[in-house]
C-alpha positions as CSV (number, residue, x, y, z in Angstrom):
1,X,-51.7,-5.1,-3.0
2,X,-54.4,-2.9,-1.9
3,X,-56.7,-5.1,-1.5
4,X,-54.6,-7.1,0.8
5,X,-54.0,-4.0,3.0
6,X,-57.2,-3.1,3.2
7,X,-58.2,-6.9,4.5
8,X,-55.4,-6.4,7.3
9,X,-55.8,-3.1,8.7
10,X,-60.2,-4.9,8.7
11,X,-58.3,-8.0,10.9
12,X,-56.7,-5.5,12.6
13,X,-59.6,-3.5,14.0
14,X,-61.7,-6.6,14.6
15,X,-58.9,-8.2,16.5
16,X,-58.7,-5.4,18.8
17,X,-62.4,-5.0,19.4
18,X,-62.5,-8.8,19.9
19,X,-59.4,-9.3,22.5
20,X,-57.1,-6.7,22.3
21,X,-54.7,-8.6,25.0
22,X,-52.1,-9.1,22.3
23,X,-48.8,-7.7,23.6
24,X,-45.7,-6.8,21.1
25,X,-41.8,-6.2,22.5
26,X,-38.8,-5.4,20.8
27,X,-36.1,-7.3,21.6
28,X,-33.9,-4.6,21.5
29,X,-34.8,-0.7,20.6
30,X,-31.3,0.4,19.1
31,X,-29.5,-1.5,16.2
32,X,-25.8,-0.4,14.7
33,X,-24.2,-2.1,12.2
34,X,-21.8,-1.1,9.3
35,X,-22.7,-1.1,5.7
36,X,-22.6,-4.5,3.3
37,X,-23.0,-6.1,6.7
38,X,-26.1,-7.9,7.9
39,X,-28.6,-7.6,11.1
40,X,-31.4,-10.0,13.0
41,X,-34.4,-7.3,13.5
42,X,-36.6,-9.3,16.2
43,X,-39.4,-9.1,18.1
44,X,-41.6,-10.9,20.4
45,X,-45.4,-11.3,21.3
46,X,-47.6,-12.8,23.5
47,X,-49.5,-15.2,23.9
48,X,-48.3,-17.6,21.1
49,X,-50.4,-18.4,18.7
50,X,-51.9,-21.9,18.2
51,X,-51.6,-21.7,14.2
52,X,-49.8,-19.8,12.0
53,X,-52.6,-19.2,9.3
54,X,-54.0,-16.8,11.8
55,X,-50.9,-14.7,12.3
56,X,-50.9,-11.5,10.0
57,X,-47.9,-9.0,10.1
58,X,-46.7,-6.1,8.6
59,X,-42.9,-4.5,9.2
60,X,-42.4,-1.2,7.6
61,X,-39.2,1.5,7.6
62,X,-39.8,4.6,8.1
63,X,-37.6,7.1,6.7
64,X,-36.6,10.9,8.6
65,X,-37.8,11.9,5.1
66,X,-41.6,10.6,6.8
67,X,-41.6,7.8,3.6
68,X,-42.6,4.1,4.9
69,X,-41.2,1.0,2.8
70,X,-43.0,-2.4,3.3
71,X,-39.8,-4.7,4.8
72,X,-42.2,-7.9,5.7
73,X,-45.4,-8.7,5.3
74,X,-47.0,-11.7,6.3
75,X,-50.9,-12.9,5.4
76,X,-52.1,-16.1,6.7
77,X,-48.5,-17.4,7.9
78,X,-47.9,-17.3,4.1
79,X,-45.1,-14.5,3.0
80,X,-46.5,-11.5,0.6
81,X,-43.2,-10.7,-1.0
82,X,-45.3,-8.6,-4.0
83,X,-45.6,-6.1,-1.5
84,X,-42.0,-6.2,-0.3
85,X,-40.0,-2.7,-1.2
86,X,-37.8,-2.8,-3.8
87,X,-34.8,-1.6,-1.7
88,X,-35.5,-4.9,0.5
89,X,-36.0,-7.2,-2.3
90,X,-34.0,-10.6,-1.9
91,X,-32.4,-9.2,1.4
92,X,-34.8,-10.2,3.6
93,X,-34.4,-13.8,5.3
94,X,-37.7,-14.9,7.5
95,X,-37.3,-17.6,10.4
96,X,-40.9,-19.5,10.5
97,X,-39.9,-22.1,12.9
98,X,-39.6,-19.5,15.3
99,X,-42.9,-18.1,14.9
100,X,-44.9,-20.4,17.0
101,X,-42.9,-19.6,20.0
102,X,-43.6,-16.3,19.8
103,X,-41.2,-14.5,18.2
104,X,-40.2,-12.5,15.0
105,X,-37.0,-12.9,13.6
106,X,-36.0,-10.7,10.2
107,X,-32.1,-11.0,8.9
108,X,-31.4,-8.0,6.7
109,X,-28.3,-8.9,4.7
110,X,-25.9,-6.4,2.6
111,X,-27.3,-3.6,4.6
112,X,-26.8,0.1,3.1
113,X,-26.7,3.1,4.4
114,X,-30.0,4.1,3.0
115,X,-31.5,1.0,5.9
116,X,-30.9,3.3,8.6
117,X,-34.3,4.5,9.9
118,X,-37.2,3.7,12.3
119,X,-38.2,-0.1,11.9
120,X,-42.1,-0.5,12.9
121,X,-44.0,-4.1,13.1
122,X,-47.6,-4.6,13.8
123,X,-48.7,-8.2,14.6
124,X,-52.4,-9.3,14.2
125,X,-53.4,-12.8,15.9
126,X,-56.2,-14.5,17.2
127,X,-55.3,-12.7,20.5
128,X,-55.2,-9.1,19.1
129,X,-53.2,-6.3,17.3
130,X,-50.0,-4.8,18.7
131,X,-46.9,-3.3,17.7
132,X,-43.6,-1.9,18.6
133,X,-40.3,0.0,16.9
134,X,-36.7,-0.2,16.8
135,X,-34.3,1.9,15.3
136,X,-31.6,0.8,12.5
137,X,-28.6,3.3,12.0
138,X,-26.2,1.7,9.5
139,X,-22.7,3.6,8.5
140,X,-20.3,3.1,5.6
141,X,-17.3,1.5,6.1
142,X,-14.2,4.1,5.6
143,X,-10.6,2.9,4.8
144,X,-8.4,5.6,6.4
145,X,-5.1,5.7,4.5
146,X,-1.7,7.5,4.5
147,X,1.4,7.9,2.5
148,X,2.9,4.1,2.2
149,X,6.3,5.7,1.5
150,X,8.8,6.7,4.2
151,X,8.8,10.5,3.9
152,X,12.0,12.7,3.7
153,X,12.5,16.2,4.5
154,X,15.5,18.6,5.1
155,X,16.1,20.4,8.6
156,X,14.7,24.0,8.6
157,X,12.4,23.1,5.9
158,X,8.9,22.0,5.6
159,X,6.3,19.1,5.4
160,X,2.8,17.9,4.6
161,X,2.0,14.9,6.1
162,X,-1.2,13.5,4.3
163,X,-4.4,11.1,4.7
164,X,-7.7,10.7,2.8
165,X,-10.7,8.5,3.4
166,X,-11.8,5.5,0.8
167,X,-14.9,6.2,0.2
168,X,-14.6,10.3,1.0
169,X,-16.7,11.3,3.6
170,X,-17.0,15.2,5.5
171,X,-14.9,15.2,8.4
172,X,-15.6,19.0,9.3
173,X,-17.9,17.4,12.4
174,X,-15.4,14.6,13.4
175,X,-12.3,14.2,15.8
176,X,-8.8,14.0,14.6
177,X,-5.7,13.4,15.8
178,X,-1.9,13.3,14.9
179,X,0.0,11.5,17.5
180,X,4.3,10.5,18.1
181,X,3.7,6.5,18.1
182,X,7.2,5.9,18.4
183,X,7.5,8.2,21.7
184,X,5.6,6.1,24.1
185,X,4.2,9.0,26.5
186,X,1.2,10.1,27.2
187,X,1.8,13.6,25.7
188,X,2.7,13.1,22.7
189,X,-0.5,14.9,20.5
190,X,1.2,16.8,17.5
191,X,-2.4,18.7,16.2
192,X,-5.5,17.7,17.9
193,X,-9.1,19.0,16.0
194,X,-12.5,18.8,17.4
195,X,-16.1,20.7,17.0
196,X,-14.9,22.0,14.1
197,X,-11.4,24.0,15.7
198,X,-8.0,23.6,16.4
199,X,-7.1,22.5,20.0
200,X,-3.6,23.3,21.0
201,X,-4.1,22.7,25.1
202,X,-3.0,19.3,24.6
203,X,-0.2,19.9,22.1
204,X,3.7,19.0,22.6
205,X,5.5,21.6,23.0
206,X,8.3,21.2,20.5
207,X,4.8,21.3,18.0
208,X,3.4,24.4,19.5
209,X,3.0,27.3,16.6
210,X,4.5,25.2,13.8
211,X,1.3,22.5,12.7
212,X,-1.3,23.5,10.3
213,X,-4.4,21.6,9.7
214,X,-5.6,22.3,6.3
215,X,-9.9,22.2,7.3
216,X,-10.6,23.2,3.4
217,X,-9.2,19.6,2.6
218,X,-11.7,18.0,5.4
219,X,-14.8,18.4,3.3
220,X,-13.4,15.9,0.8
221,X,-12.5,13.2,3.3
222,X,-8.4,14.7,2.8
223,X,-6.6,15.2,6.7
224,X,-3.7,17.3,5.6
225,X,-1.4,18.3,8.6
226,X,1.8,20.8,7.3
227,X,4.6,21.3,10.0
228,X,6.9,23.9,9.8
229,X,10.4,24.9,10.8
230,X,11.9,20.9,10.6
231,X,14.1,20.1,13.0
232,X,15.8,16.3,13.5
233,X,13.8,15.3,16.5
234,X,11.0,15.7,14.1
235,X,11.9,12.1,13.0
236,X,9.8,9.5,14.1
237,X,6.2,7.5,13.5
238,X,3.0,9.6,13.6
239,X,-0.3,8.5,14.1
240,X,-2.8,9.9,12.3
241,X,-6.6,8.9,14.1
242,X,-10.2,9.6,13.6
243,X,-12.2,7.9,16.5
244,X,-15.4,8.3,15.2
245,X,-14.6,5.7,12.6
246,X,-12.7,3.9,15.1
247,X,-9.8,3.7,12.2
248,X,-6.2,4.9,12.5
249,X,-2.7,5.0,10.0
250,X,0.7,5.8,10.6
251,X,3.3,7.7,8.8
252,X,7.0,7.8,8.4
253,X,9.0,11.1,8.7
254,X,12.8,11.4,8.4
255,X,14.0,14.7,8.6
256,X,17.8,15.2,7.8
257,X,20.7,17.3,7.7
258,X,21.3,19.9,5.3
259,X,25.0,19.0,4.8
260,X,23.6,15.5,3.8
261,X,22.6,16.5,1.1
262,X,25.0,18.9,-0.3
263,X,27.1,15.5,0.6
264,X,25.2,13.4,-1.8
265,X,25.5,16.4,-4.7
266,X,29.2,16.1,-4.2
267,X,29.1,13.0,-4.7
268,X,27.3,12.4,-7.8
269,X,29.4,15.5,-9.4
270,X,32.7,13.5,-8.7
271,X,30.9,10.4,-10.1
272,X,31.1,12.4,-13.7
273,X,34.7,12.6,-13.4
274,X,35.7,9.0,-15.3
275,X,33.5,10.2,-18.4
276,X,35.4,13.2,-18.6
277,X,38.8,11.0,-18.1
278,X,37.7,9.2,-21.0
279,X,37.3,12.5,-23.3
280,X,40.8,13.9,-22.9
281,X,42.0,10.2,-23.9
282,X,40.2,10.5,-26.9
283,X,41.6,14.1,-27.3
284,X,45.3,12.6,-26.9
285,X,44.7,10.2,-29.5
286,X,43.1,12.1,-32.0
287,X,46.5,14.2,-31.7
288,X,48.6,11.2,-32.3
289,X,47.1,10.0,-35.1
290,X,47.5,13.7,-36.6
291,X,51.2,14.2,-35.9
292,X,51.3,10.5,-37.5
293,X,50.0,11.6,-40.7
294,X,51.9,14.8,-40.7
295,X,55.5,13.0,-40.5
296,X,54.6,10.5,-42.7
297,X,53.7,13.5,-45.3
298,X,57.2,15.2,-44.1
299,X,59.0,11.5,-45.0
300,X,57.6,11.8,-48.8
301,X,58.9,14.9,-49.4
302,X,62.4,14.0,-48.3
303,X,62.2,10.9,-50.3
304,X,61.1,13.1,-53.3
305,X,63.5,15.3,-52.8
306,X,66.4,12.7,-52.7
307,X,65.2,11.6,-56.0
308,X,65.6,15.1,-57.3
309,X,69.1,15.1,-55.8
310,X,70.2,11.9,-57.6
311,X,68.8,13.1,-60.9
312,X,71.0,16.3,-60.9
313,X,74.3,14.3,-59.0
314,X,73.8,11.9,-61.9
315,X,73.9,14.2,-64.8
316,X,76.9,16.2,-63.4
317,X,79.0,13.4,-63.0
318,X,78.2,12.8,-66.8
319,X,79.7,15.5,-67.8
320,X,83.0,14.5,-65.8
321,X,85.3,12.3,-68.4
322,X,87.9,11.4,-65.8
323,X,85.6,9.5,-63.4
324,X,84.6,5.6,-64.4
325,X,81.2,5.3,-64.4
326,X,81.0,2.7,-61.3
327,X,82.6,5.7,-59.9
328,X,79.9,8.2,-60.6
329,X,77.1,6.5,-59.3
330,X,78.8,5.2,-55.7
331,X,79.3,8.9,-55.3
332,X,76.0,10.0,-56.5
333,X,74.4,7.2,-53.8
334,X,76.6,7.9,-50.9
335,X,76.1,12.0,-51.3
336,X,72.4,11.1,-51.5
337,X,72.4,9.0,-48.2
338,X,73.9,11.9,-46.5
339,X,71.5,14.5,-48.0
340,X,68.4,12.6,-46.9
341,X,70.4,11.5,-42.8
342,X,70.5,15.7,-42.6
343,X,67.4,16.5,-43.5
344,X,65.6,13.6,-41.2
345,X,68.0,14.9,-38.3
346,X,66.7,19.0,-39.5
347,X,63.0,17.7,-39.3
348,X,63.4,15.4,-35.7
């Protein structure tokens, strides 16, 4: 690789103390494109060559950390990719068929932010040695999101309306803005932030002295906007915007009545009642069925009783000689069936 260097910088110098009429344009000086994108770098020269075998370039990126990486080089019209940086390697796309007419024509592809830089080709030829720059800025490409869900809130009290960036970048240095989208004025900024402050000039006034902007959170790529004191025109779509990415989301705020909600306590509290329905049923029937068992323990004591009354009715009227014996025990039953009608009539 050094050899090969060595042998252009030598065609170089002899090319420009042979001719040195070789002229070299950019096509454009300023490139800006967005990261895993892709870019045509291209330049032009004159006079055309006649062959390509005599054309030797060399495209190199140099870094605001003063480091040069080899992009392209060419030796002989025939493509040194050995000396290619690694960063570069199997991005680079070359368009030879445009060569002859006198122009250079590099598509870098997946581009990353680490691209971004000062872009130099030299171009040795028959003709001479010339160059020229351009300058590559690439930026990542940021997702600005928001809370998906509707958010609800109670008059009087507060709210913290939230957005981040995917991936996270600083946004201490950019421009943010929560707008009404739903109001369709011109006025309608809730908390404006630029050059690193809070600007209020262009505020609503129904806003004014109740928005926070949390800057802690803006280091991590977090916009955090709190608003205090709630009140129902509060409701409505907000905007939340950062035109530096050129990217914007909205979110939903519903701010309701207090009353509501003691409403909705109300209402689940009542919704409890049926269960307790159901336990005093149960309480009722446990009762039942123990005043059930209780008379039917009442009823064998009479009937033991009755028997007790028979037995001593029984042996009284054997002791009676004058009474038949058919006599005794009709007596005995029917002064039974009276004893045991009084004592179910005591116990009712």
């Amino acid at each position: 690789m050094e050899e090969t260097l060595c042998i252009f910088l030598l065609i170089s110098q002899l090319s420009v103390a042979v001719s040195g009429t070789l002229v070299v344009n950019v096509a454009q000086t300023f490139y800006q494109a967005e990261e895993n994108h892709h870019i045509t770098l291209e330049w032009t020269f004159t006079p055309k060559t006649l062959s390509s075998s005599n054309i030797y370039i060399l495209c190199e990126l140099l870094t605001d950390q003063k480091v040069s990486k080899v992009l392209f080089q060419l030796h002989e019209g025939v493509e040194v990719s050995e000396s290619q940086d690694e960063q570069f390697s199997g991005r680079v796309q070359f368009d030879k068929d445009v060569l002859r007419e006198g122009r250079l024509r590099l598509d870098v592809s997946r581009l990353r932010t680490e691209d971004s830089g000062l872009y130099l080709c030299e171009v040795n030829t028959e003709s001479g040695s010339s160059s020229d720059k351009c300058r590559l800025n690439v930026t990542a490409t940021h997702q600005l999101t928001c809370q998906t869900e509707p958010i609800q809130a109670e008059e009087g009290g507060d709210v913290s309306l939230q957005c981040h960036l995917d991936p996270s970048v600083d946004l201490r240095k950019e421009t943010l803005e929560f707008t009404r989208a739903d109001l369709n004025r011109e006025d309608d900024v809730v908390h404006s932030y630029s050059d690193e402050k809070d600007r209020t000039y262009r505020q609503m006034d129904q806003y004014r002295g109740r928005t926070t902007l949390i800057h802690e959170d803006l280091i991590r790529g977090i916009i955090s906007l709190n608003i205090s004191s709630l009140t129902l025109t509060d409701s409505g779509l907000y905007t939340c915007y950062v035109p530096g990415l050129a990217d914007s989301a909205t979110i939903t705020l519903t701010v309701v009545r207090k009353d509501q909600d003691n409403r909705t306590n109300t209402t689940i509290i009542e919704s409890e009642k049926p269960g307790a329905e159901k336990m005093d049923v149960g309480a009722i029937v446990g009762g039942v069925h123990g005043a059930l068992i209780g008379l039917g323990l009442i009823l064998i004591g009479v009937l033991v009783k009755l028997g007790i009354i028979r037995m001593k009715k029984k042996q009284e009227a054997e002791k009676t000689p004058n009474i038949s014996e058919m006599e005794k025990l009709e007596t005995t039953s029917t002064e039974g069936d009276e004893e045991l009608q009084k004592m179910i009539l005591e116990t009712s």
